[in-house]
Predicted model as a PDB file, atoms N, CA, C, CB and O in Angstrom, pLDDT in the B-factor column:
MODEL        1                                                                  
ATOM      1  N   UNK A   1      28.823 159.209  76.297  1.00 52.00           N  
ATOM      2  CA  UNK A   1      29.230 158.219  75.319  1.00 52.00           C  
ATOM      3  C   UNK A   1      30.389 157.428  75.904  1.00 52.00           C  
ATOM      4  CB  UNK A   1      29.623 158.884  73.965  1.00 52.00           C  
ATOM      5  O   UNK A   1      31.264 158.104  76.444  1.00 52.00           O  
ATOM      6  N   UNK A   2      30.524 156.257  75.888  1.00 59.00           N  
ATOM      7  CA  UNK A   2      31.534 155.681  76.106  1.00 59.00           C  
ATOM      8  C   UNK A   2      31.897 154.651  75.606  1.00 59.00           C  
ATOM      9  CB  UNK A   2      31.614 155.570  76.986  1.00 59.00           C  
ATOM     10  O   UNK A   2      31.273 153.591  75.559  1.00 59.00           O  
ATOM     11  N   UNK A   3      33.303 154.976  75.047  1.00 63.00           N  
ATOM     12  CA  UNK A   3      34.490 154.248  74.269  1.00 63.00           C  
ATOM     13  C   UNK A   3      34.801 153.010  74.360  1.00 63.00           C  
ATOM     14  CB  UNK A   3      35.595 154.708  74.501  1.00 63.00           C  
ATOM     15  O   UNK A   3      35.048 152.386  73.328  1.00 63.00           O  
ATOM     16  N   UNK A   4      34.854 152.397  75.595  1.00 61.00           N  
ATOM     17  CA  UNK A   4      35.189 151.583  76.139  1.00 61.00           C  
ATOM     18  C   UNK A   4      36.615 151.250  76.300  1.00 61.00           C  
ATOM     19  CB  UNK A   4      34.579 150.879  75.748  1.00 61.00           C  
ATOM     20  O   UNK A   4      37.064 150.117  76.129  1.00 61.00           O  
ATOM     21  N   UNK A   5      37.170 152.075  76.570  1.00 65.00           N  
ATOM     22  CA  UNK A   5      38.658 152.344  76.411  1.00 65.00           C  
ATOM     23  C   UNK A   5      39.012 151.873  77.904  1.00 65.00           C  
ATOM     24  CB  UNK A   5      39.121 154.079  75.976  1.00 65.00           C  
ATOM     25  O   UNK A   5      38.395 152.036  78.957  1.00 65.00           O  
ATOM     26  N   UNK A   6      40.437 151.120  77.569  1.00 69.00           N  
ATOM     27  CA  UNK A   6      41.309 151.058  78.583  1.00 69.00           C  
ATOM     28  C   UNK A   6      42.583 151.305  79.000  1.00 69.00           C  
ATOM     29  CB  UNK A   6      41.276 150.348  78.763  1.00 69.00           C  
ATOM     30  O   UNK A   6      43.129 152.102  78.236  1.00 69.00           O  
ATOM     31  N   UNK A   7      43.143 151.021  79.718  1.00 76.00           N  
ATOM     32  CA  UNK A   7      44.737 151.823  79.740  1.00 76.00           C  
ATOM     33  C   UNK A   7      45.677 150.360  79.853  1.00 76.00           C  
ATOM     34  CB  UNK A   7      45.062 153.162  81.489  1.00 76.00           C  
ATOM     35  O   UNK A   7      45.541 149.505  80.728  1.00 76.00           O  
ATOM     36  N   UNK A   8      46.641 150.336  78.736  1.00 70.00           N  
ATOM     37  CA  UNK A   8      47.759 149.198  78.882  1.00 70.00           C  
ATOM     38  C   UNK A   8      48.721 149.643  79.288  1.00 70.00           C  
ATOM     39  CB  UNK A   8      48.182 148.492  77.818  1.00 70.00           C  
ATOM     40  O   UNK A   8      49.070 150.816  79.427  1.00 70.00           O  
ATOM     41  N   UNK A   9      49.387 148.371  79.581  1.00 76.00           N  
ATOM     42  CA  UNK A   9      50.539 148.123  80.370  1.00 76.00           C  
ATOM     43  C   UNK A   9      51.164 148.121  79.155  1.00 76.00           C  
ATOM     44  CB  UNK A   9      50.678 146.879  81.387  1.00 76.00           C  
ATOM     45  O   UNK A   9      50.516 148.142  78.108  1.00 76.00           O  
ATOM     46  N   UNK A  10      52.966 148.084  79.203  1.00 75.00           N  
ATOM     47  CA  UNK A  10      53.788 147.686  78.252  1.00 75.00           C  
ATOM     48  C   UNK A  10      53.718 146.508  77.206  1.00 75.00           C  
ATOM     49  CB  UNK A  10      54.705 147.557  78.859  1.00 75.00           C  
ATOM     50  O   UNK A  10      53.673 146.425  75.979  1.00 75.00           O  
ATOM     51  N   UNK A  11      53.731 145.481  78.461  1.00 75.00           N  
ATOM     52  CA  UNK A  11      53.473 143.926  77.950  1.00 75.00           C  
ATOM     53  C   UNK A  11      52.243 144.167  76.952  1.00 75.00           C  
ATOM     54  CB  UNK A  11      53.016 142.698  79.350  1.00 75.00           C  
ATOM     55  O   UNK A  11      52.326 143.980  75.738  1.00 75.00           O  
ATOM     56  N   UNK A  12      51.421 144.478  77.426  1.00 76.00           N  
ATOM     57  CA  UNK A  12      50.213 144.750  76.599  1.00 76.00           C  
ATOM     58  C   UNK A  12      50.087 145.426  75.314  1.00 76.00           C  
ATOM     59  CB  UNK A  12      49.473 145.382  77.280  1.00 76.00           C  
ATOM     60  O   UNK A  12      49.561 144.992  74.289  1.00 76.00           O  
ATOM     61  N   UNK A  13      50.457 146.168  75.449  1.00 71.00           N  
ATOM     62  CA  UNK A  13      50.762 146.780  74.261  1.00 71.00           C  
ATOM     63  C   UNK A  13      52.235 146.601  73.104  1.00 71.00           C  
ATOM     64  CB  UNK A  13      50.677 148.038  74.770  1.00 71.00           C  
ATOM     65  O   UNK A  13      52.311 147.083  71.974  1.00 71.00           O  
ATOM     66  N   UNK A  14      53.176 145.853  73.745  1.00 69.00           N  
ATOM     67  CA  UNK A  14      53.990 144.777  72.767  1.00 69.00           C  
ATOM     68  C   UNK A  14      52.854 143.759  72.568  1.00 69.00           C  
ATOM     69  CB  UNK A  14      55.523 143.974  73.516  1.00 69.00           C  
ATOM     70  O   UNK A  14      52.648 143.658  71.359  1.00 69.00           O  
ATOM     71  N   UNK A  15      52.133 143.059  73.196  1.00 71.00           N  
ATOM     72  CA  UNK A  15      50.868 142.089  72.498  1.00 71.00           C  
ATOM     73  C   UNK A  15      49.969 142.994  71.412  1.00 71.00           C  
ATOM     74  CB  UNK A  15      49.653 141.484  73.866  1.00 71.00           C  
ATOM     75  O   UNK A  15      49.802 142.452  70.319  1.00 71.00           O  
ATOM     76  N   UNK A  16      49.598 143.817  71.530  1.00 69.00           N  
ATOM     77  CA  UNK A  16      48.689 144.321  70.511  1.00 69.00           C  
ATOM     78  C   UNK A  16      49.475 144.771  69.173  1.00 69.00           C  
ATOM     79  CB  UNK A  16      47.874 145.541  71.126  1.00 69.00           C  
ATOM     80  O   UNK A  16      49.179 144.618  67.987  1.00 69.00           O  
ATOM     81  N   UNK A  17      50.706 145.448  69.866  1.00 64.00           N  
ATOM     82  CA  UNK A  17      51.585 145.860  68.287  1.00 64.00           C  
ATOM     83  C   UNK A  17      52.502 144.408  67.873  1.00 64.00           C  
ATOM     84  CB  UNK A  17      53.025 147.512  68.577  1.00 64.00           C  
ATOM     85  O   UNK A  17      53.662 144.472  67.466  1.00 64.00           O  
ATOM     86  N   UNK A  18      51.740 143.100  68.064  1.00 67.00           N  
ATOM     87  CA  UNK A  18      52.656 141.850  67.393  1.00 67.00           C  
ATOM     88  C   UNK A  18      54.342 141.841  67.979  1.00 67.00           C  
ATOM     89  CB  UNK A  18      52.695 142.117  65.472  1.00 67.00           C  
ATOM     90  O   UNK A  18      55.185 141.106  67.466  1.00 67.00           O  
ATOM     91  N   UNK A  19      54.644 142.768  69.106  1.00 65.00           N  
ATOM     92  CA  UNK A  19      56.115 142.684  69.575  1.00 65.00           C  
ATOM     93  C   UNK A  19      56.893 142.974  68.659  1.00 65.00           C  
ATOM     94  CB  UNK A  19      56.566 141.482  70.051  1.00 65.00           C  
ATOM     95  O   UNK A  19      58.021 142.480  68.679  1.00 65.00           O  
ATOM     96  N   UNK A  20      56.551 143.745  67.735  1.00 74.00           N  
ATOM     97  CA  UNK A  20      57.517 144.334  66.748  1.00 74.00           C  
ATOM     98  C   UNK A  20      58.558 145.901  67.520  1.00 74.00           C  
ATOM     99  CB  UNK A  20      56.336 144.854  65.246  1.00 74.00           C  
ATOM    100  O   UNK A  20      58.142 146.932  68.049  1.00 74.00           O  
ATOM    101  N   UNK A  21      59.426 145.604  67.353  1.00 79.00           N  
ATOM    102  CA  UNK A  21      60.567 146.450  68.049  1.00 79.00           C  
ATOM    103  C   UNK A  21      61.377 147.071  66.866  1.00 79.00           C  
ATOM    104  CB  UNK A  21      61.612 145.478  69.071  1.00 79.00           C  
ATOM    105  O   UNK A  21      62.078 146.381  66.125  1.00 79.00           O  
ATOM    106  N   UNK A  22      61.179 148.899  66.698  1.00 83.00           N  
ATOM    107  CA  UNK A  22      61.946 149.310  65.520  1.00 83.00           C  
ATOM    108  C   UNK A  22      63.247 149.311  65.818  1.00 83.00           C  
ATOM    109  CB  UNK A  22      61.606 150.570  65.001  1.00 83.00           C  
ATOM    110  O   UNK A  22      64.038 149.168  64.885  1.00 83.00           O  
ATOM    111  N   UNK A  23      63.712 149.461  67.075  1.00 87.00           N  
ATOM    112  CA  UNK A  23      65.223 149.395  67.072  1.00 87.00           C  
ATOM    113  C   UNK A  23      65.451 147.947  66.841  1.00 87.00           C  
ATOM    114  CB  UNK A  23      65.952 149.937  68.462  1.00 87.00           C  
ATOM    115  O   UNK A  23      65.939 147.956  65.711  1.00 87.00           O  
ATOM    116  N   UNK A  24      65.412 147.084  67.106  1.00 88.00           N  
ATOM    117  CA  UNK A  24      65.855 145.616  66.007  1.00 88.00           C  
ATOM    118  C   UNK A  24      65.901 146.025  64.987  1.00 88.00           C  
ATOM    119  CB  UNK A  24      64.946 144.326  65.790  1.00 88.00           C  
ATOM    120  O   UNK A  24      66.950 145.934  64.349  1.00 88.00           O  
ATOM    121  N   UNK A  25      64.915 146.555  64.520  1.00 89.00           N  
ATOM    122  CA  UNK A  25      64.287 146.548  62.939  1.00 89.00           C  
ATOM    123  C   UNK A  25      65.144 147.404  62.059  1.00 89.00           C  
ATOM    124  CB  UNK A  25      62.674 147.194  62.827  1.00 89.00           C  
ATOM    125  O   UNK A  25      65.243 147.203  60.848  1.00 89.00           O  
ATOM    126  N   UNK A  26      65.926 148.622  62.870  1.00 91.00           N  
ATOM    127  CA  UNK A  26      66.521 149.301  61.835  1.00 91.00           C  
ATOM    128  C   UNK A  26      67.764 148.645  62.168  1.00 91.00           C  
ATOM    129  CB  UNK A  26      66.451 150.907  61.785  1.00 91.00           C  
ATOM    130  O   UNK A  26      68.451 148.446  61.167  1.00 91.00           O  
ATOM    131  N   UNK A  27      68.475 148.088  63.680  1.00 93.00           N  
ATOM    132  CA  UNK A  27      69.848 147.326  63.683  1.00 93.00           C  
ATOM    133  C   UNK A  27      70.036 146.992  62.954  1.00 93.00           C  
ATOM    134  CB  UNK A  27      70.201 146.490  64.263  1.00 93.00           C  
ATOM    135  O   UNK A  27      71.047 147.317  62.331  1.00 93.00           O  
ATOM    136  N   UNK A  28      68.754 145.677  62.339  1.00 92.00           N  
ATOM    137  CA  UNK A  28      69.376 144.679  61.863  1.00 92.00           C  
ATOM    138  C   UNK A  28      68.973 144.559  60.407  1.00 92.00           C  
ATOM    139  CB  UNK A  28      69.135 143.538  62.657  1.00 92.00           C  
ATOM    140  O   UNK A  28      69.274 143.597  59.701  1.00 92.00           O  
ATOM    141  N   UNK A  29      68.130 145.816  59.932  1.00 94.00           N  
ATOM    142  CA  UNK A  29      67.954 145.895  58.754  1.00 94.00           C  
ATOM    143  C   UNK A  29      69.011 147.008  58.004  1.00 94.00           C  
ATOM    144  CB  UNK A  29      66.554 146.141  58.652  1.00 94.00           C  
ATOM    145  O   UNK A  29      68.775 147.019  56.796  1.00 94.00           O  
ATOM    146  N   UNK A  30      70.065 147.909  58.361  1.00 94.00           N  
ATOM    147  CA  UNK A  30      71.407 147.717  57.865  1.00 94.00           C  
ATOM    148  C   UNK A  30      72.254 146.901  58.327  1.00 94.00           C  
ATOM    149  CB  UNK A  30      71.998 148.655  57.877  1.00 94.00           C  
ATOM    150  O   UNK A  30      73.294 147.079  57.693  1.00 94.00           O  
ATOM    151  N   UNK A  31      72.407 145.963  59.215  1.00 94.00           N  
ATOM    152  CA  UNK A  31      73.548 144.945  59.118  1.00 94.00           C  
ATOM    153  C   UNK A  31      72.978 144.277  58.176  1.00 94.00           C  
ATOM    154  CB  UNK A  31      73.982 144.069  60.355  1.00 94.00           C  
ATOM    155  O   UNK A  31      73.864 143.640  57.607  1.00 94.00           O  
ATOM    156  N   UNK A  32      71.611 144.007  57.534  1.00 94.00           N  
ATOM    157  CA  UNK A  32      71.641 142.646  56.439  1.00 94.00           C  
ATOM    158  C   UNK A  32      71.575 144.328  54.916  1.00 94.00           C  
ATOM    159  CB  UNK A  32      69.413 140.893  56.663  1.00 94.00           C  
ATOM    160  O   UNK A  32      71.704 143.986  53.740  1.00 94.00           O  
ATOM    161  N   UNK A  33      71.484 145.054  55.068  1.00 95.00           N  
ATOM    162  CA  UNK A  33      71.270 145.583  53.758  1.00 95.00           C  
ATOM    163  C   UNK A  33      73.572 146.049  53.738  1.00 95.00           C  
ATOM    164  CB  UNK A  33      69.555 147.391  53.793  1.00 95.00           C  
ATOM    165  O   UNK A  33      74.207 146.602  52.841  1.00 95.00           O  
ATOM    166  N   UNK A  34      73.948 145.648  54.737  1.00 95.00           N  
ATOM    167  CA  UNK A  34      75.140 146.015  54.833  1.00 95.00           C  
ATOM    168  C   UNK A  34      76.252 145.029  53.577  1.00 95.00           C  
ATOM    169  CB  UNK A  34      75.429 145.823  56.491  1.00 95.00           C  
ATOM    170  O   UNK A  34      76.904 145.221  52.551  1.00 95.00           O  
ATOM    171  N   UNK A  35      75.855 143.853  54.600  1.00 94.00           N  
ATOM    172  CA  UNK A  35      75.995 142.467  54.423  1.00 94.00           C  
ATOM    173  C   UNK A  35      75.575 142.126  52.783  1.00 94.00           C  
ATOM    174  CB  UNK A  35      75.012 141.687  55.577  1.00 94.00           C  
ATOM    175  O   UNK A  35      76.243 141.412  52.035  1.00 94.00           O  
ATOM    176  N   UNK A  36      74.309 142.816  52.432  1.00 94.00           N  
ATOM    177  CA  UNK A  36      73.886 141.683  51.228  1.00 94.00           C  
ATOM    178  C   UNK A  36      74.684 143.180  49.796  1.00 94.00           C  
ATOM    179  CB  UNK A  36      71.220 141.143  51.160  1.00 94.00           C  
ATOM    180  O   UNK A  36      74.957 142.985  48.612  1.00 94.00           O  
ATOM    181  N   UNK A  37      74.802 144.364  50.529  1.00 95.00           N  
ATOM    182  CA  UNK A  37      75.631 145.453  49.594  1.00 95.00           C  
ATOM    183  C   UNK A  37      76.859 144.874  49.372  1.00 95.00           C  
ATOM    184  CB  UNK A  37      75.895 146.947  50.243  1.00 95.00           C  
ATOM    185  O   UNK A  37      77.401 145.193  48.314  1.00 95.00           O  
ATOM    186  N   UNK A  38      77.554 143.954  50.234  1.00 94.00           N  
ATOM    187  CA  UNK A  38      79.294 143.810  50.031  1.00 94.00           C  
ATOM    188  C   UNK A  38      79.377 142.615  48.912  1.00 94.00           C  
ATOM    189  CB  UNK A  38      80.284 143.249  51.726  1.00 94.00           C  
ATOM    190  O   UNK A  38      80.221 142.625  48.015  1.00 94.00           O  
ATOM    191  N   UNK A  39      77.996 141.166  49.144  1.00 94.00           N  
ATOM    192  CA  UNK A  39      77.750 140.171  48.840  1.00 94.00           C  
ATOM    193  C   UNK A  39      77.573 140.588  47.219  1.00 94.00           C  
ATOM    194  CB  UNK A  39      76.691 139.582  49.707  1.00 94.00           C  
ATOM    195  O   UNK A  39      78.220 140.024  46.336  1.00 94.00           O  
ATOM    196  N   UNK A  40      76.557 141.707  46.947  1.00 94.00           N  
ATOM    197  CA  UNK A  40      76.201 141.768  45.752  1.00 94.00           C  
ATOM    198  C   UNK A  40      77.127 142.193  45.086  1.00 94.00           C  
ATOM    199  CB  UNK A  40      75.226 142.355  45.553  1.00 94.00           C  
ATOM    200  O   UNK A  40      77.203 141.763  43.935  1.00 94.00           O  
ATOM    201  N   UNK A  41      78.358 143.376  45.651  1.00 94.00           N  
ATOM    202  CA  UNK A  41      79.219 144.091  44.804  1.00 94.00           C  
ATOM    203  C   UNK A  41      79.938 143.047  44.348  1.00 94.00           C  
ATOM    204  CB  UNK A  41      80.024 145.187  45.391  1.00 94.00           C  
ATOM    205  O   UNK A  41      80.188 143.055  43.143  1.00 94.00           O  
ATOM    206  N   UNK A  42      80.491 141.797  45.257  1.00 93.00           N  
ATOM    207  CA  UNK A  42      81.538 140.946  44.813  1.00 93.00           C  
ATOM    208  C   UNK A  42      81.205 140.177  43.426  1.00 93.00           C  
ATOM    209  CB  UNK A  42      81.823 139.947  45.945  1.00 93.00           C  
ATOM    210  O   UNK A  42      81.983 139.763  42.567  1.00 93.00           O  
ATOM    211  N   UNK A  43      79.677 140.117  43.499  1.00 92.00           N  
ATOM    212  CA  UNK A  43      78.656 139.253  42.190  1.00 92.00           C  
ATOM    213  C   UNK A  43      78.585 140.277  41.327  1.00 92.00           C  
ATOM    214  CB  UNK A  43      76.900 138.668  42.557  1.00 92.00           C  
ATOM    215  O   UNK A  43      79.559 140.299  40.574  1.00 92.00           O  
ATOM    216  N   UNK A  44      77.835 141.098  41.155  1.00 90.00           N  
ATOM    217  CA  UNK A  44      77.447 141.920  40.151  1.00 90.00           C  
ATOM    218  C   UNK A  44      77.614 143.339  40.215  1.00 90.00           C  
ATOM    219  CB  UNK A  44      76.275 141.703  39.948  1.00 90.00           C  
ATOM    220  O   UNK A  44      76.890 144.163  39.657  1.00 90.00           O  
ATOM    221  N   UNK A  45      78.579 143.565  40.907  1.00 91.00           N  
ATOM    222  CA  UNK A  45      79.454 145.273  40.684  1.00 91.00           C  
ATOM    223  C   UNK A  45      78.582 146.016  41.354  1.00 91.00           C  
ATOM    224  CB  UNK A  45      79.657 146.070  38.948  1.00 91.00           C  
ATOM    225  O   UNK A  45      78.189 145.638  42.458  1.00 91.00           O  
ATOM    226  N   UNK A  46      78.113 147.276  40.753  1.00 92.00           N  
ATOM    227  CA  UNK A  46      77.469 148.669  41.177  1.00 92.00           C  
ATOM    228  C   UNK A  46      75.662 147.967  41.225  1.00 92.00           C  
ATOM    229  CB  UNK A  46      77.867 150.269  39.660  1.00 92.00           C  
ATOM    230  O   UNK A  46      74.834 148.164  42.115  1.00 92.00           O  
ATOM    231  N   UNK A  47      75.501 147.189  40.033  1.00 93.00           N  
ATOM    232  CA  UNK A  47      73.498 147.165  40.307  1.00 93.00           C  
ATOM    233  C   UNK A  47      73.684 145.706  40.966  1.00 93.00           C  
ATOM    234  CB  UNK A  47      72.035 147.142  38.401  1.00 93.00           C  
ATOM    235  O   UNK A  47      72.569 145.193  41.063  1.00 93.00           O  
ATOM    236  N   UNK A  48      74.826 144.747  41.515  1.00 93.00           N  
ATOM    237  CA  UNK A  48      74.630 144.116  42.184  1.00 93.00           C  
ATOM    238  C   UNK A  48      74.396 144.681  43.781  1.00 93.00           C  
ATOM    239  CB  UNK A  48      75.453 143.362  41.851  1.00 93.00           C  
ATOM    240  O   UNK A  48      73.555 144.345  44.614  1.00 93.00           O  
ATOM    241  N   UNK A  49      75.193 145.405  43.830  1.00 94.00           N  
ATOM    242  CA  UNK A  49      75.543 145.805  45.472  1.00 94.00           C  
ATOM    243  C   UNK A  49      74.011 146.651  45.367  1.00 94.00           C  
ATOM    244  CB  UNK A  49      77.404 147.018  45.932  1.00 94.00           C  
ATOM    245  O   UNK A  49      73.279 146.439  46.334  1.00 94.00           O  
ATOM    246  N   UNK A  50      73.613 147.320  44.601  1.00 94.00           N  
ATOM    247  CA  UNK A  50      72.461 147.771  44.931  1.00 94.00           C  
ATOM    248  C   UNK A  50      70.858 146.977  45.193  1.00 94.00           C  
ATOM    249  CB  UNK A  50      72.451 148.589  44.022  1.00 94.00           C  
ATOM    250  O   UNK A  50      69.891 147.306  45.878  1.00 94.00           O  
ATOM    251  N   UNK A  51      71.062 146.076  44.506  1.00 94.00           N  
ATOM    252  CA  UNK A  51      69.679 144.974  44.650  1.00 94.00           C  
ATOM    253  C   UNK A  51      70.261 144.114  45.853  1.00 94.00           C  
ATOM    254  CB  UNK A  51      69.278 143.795  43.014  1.00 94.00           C  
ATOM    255  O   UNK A  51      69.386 143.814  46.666  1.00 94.00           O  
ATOM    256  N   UNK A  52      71.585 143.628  46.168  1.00 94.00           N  
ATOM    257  CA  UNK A  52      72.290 143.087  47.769  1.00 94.00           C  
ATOM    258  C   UNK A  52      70.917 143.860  48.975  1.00 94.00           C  
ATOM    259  CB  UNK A  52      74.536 144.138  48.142  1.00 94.00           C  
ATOM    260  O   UNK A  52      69.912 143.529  49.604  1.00 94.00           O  
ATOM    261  N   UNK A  53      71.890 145.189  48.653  1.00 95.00           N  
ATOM    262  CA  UNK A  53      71.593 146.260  49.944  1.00 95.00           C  
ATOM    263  C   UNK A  53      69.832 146.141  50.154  1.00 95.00           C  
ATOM    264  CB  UNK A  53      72.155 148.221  49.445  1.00 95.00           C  
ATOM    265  O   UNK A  53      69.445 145.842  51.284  1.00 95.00           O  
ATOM    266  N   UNK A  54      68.947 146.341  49.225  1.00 94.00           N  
ATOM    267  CA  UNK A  54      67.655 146.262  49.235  1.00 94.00           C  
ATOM    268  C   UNK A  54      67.045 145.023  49.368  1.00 94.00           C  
ATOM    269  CB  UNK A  54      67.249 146.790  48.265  1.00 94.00           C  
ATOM    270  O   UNK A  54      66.049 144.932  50.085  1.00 94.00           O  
ATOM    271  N   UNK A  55      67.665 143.672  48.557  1.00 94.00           N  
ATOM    272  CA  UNK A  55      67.161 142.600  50.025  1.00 94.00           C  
ATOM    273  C   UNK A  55      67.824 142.125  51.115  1.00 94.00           C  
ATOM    274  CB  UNK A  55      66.789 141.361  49.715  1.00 94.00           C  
ATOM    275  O   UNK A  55      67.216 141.318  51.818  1.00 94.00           O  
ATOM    276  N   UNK A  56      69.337 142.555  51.528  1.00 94.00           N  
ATOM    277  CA  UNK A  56      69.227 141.999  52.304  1.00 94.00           C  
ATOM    278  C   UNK A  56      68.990 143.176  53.880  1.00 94.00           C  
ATOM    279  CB  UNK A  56      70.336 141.054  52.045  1.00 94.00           C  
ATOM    280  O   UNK A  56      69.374 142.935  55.025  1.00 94.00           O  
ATOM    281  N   UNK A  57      68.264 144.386  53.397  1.00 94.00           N  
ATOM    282  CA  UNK A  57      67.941 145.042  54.117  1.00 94.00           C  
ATOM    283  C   UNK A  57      66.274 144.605  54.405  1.00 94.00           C  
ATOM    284  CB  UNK A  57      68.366 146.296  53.650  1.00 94.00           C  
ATOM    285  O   UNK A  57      65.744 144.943  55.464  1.00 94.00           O  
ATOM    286  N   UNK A  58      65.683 143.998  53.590  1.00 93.00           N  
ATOM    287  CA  UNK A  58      64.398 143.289  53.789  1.00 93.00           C  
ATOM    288  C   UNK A  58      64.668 142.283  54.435  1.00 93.00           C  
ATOM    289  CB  UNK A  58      63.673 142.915  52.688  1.00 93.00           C  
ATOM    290  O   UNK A  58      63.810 142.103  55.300  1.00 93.00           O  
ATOM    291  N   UNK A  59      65.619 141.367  54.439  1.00 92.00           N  
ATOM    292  CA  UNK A  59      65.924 139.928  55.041  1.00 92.00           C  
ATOM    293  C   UNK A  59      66.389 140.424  56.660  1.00 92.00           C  
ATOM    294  CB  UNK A  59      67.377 138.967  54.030  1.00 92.00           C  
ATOM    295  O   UNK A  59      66.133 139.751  57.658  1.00 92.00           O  
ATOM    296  N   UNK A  60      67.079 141.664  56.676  1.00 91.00           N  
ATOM    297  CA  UNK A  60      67.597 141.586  58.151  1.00 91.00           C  
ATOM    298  C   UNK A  60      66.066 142.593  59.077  1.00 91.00           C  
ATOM    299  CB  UNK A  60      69.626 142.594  58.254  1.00 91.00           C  
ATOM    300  O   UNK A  60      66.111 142.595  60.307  1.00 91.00           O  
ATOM    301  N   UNK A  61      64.942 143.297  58.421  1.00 89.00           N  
ATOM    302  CA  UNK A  61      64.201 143.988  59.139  1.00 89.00           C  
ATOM    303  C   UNK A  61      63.046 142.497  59.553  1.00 89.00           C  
ATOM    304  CB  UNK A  61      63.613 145.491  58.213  1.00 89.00           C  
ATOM    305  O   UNK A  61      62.823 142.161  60.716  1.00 89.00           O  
ATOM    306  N   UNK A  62      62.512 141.865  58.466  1.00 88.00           N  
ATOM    307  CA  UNK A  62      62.053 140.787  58.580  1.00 88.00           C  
ATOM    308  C   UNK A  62      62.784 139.575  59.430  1.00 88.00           C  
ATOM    309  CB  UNK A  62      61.851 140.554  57.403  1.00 88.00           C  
ATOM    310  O   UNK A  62      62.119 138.617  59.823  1.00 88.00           O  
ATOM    311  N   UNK A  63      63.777 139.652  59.609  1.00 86.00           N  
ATOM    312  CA  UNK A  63      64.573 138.426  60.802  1.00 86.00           C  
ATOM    313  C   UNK A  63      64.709 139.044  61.944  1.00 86.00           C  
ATOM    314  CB  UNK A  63      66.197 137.831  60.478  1.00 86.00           C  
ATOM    315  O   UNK A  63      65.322 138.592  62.911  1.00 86.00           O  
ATOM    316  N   UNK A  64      64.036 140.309  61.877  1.00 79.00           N  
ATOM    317  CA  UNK A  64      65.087 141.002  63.456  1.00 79.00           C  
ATOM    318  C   UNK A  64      63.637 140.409  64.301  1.00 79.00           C  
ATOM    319  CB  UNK A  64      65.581 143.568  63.673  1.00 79.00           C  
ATOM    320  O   UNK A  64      63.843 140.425  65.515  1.00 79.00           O  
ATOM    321  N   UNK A  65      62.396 139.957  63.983  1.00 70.00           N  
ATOM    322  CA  UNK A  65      61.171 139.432  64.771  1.00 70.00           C  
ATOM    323  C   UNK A  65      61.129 138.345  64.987  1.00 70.00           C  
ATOM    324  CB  UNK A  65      60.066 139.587  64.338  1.00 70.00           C  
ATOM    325  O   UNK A  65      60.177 137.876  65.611  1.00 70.00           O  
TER     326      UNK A  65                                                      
ENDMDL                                                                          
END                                                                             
């Protein structure tokens, strides 16, 4: 039986996984859930800093690509 399988290179396989890199992804998704926790506390106290931290921890995993 055969698979048709082949063997990648790095490059290649950042092409197949869209070049998504988790170390960006977690850097920079607490510097923005950091960032949007300090932003929200200054606006809306304790459930501001908490809805901050959760998007702007979506805004910094989504920008780190």
């Amino acid at each position: 039986m055969n698979s048709n399988m082949m063997e990648l290179n790095i490059n290649e396989m950042e092409l197949v996984n869209g070049g998504f890199d988790w170390v960006k992804a977690v850097v920079w998704g607490t510097v923005g859930a950091t960032v949007g926790a300090g932003v929200g506390a200054s606006v809306g106290g304790i459930p501001g800093m908490v809805f901050g931290g959760v998007v702007g921890g979506a805004i910094g995993v989504a920008g780190s690509n």
